[in-house]
C-alpha positions as CSV (number, residue, x, y, z in Angstrom):
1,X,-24.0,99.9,-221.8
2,X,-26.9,98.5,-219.2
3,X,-27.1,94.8,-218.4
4,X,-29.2,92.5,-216.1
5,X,-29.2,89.0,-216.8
6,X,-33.5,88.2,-217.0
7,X,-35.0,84.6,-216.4
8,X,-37.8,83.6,-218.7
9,X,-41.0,84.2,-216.4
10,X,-41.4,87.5,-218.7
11,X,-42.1,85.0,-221.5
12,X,-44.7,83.0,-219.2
13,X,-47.7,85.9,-218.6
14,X,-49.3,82.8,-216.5
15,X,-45.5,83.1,-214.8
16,X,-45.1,86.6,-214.3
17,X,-48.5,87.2,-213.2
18,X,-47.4,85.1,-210.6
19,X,-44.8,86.8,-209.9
20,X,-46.6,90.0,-209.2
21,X,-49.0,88.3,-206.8
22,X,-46.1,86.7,-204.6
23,X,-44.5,90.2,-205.0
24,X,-47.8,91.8,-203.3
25,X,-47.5,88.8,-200.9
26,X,-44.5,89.8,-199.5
27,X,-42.5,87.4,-200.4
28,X,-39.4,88.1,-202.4
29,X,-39.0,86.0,-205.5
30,X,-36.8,86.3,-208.6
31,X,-38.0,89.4,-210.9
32,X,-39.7,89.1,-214.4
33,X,-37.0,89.2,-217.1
34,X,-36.6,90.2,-220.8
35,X,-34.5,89.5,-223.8
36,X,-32.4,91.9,-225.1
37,X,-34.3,94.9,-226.8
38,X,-32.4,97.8,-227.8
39,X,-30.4,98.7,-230.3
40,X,-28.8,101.7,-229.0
41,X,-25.3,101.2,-227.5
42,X,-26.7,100.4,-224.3
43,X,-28.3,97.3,-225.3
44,X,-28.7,94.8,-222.7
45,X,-30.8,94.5,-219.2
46,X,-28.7,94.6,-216.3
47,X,-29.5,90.9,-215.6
48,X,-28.2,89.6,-218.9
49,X,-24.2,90.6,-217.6
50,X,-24.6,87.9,-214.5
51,X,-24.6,84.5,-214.2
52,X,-27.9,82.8,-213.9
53,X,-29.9,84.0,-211.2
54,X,-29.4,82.3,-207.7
55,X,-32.0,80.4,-206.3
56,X,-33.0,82.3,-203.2
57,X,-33.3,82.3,-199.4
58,X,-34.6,85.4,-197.4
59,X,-32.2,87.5,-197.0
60,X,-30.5,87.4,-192.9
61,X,-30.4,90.8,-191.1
62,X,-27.8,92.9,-191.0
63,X,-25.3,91.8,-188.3
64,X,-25.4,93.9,-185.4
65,X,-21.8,95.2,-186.2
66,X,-23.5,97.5,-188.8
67,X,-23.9,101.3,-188.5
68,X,-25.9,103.5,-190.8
69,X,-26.5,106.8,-191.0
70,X,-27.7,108.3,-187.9
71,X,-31.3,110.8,-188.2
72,X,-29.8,114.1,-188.6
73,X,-27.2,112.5,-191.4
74,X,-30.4,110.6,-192.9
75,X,-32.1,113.6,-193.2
76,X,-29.8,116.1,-194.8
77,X,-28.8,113.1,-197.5
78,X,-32.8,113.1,-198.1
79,X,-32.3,116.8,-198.4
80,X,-29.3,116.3,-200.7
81,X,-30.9,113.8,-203.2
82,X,-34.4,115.9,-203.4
83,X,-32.1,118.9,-204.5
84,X,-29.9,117.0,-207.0
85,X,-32.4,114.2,-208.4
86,X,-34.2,117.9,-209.1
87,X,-31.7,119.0,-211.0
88,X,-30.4,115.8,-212.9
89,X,-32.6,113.6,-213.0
90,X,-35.8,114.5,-215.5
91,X,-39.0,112.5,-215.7
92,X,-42.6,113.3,-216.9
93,X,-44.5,114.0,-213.5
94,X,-47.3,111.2,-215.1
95,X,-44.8,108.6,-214.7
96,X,-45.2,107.3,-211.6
97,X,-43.2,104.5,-211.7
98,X,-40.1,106.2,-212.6
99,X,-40.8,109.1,-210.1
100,X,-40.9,106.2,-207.2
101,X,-37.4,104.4,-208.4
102,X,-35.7,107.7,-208.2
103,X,-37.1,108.9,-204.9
104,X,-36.4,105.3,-203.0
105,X,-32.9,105.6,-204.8
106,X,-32.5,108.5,-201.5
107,X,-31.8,105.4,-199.2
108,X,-29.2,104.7,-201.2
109,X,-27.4,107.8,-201.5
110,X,-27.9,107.8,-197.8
111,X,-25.6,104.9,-197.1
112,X,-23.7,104.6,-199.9
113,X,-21.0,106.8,-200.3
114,X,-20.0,105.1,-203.7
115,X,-23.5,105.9,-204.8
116,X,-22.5,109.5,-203.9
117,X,-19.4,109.7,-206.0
118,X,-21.5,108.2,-208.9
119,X,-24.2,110.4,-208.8
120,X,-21.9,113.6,-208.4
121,X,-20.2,112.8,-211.4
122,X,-23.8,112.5,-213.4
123,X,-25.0,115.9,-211.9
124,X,-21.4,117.1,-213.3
125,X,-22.0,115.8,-216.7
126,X,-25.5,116.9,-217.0
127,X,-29.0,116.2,-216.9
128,X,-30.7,112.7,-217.3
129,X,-33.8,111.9,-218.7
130,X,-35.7,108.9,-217.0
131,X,-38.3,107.5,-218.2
132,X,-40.7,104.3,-218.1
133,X,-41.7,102.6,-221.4
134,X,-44.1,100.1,-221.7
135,X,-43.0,98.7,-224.7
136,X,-39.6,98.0,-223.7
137,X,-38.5,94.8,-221.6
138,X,-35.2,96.1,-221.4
139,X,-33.2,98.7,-219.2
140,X,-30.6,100.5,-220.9
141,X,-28.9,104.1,-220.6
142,X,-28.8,106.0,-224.0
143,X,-25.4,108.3,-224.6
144,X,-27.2,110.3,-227.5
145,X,-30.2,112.4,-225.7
146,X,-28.7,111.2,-222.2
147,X,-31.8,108.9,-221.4
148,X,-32.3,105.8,-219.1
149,X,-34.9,103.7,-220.3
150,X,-36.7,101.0,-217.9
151,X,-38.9,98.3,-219.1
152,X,-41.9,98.2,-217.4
153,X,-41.3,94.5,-216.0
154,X,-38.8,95.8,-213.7
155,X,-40.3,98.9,-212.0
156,X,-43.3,96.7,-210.6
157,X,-40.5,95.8,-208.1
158,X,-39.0,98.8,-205.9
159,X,-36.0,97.1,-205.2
160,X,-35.3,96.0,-208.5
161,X,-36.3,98.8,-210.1
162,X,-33.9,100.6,-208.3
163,X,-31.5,98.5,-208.7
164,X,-31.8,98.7,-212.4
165,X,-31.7,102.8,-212.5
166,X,-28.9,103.0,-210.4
167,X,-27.3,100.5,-213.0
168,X,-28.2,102.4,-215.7
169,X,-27.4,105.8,-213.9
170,X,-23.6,104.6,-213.0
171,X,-23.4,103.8,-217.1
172,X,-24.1,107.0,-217.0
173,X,-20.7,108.4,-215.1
174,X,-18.8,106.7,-217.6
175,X,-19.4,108.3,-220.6
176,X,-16.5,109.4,-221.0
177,X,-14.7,106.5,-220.7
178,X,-17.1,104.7,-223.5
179,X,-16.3,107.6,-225.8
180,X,-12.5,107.6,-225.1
181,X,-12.8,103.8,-226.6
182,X,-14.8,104.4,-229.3
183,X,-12.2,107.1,-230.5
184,X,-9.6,104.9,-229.6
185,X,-11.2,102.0,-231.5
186,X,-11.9,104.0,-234.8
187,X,-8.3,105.5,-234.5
188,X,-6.5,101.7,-234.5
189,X,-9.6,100.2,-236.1
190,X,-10.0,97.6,-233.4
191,X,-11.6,94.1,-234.8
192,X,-15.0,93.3,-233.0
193,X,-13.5,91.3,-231.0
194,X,-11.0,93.7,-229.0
195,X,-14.1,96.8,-228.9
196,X,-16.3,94.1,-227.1
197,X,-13.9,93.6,-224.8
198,X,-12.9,97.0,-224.0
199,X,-16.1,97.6,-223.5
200,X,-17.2,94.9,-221.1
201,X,-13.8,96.0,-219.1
202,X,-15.5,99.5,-218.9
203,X,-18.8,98.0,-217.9
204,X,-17.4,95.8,-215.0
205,X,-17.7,99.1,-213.2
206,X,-21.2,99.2,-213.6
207,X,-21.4,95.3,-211.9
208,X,-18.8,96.2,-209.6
209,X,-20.3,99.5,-208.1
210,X,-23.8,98.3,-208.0
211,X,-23.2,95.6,-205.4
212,X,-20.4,98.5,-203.3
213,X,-24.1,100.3,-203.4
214,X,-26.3,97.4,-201.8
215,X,-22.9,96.8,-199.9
216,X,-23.2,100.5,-198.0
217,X,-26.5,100.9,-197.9
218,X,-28.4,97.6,-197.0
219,X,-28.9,98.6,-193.8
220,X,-31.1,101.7,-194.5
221,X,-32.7,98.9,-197.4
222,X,-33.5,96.7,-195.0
223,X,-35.2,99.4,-191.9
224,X,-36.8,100.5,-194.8
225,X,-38.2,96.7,-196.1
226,X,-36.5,96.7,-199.6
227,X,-33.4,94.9,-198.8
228,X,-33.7,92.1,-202.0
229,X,-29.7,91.6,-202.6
230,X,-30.3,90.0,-206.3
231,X,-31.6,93.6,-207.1
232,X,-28.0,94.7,-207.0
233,X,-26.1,91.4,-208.2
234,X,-25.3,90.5,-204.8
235,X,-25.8,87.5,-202.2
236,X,-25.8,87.3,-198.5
237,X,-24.5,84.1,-197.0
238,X,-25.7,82.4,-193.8
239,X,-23.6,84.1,-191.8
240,X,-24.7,88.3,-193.1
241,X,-21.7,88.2,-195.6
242,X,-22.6,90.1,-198.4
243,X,-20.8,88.7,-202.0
244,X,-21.0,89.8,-205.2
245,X,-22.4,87.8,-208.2
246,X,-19.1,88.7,-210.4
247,X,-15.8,89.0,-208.7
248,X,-13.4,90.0,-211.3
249,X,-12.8,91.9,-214.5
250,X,-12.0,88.9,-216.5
251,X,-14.9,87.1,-214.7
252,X,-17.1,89.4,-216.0
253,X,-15.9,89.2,-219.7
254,X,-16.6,85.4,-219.6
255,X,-19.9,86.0,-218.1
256,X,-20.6,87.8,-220.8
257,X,-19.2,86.1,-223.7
258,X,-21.3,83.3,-222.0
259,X,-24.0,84.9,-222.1
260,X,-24.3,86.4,-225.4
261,X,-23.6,90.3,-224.2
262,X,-20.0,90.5,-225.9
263,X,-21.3,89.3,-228.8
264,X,-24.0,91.9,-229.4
265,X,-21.1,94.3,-228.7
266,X,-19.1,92.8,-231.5
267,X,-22.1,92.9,-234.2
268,X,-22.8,96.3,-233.6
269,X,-19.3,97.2,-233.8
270,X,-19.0,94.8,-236.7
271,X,-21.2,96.7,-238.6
272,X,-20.0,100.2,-238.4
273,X,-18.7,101.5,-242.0
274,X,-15.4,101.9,-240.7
């Protein structure tokens, strides 16, 4: 239940090496990518749901017509997410990297209130282990244990790295709606084909809300110089428009029957000893 579409520069170590040093250059390039790793439910990278990655342009400022949270209203949401990312959201205090993703995720619950409604549903359901592994090149969110998993290719980007998590993190808020289909599924014994479509319908939430999060929030991203709108499956135009990668439902389906993300769905489900 995690996907992000990854281009082959993790493949390339000449490549993603690279990447890092433009990275540290300042200059904002497409992120190192992975194949599919895990075999949990959640078994895709958050890139992997997309289309292919858009060549890219610096992104144009915010247009003067936007308004953010002011500094009173900035500071008590930084209050808010220090006391809830306390409570929900678990890390080992060694892991940096994960530690970082979760505390720059606090400009987005600034200026986001879709972000909000995500992350009050999480805190509702529970706490969530986060955690960095090096031996992963994957993100994914794991039901069983309630564990988001990053691959360590995408958390040497902050804005991608928190893109991914809050990916990951609004897979998360629908549990419930994964488990209601996987009871509904074993109850009409579903063929592959109609559980990996149910489920991609459930995860279009996950694509949609990400880029409603880079949507609210960009302009706190971009005062804060982590405004990279591919980390949240987004574009801007020319003009400051900011467009999402995946516009529909059914779009997303075909971008992932396209891209081989329904299919893993249906082989998993295909070999359940139903």
């Amino acid at each position: 239940m995690d996907f992000f579409r990854t281009p082959r520069v993790l493949n390339d170590p000449a490549a993603y090496a690279g990447w890092q040093q433009s990275e540290h250059a300042g200059r904002r390039e497409t992120p190192p990518g992975s194949p599919r790793g895990s075999s949990s439910f959640s078994m895709h990278s958050l890139h992997e749901a997309l289309p292919g990655l858009r060549s890219r342009s610096p992104s144009p400022e915010p247009s003067g017509h936007w308004y953010g949270p002011g500094a009173a209203e900035m500071h008590q949401r930084e209050q808010e997410w220090a006391h809830l990312s306390a409570r929900t959201l678990r890390h080992h205090p060694a892991d940096a990297q994960a530690g970082q993703a979760i505390h720059d995720l606090s400009l987005v619950y600034a200026g986001s209130e879709t972000f909000r409604r995500t992350m009050a549903t999480v805190d509702a359901e529970g706490p969530v282990n986060v955690r960095v592994d090096p031996e992963v090149s994957t993100a994914y969110f794991r039901p069983h244990g309630r564990e988001v998993v990053l691959g360590q290719a995408y958390t040497g980007s902050r804005p991608y790295a928190m893109g991914v998590l809050a990916f990951e993190l609004t897979n998360a808020s629908l549990s419930e709606a994964y488990s209601a289909h996987e009871r509904e599924a074993a109850m009409r014994r579903m063929s592959p084909h109609e559980f990996a479509e149910g489920a991609e319908r459930i995860e279009y939430n996950s694509v949609r809300d990400t880029h409603r999060y880079y949507e609210e929030s960009r302009g706190v991203l971009y005062e804060a110089g982590l405004d990279v709108p591919q980390a949240w499956q987004s574009s801007v135009t020319e003009e400051g428009e900011v467009v999402p990668w995946t516009g529909s439902e059914d779009e997303s389906v075909h971008n992932a029957m396209s891209t081989g993300h329904f299919g893993q769905y249906a082989q998993s489900y295909a070999r359940r000893p139903y």
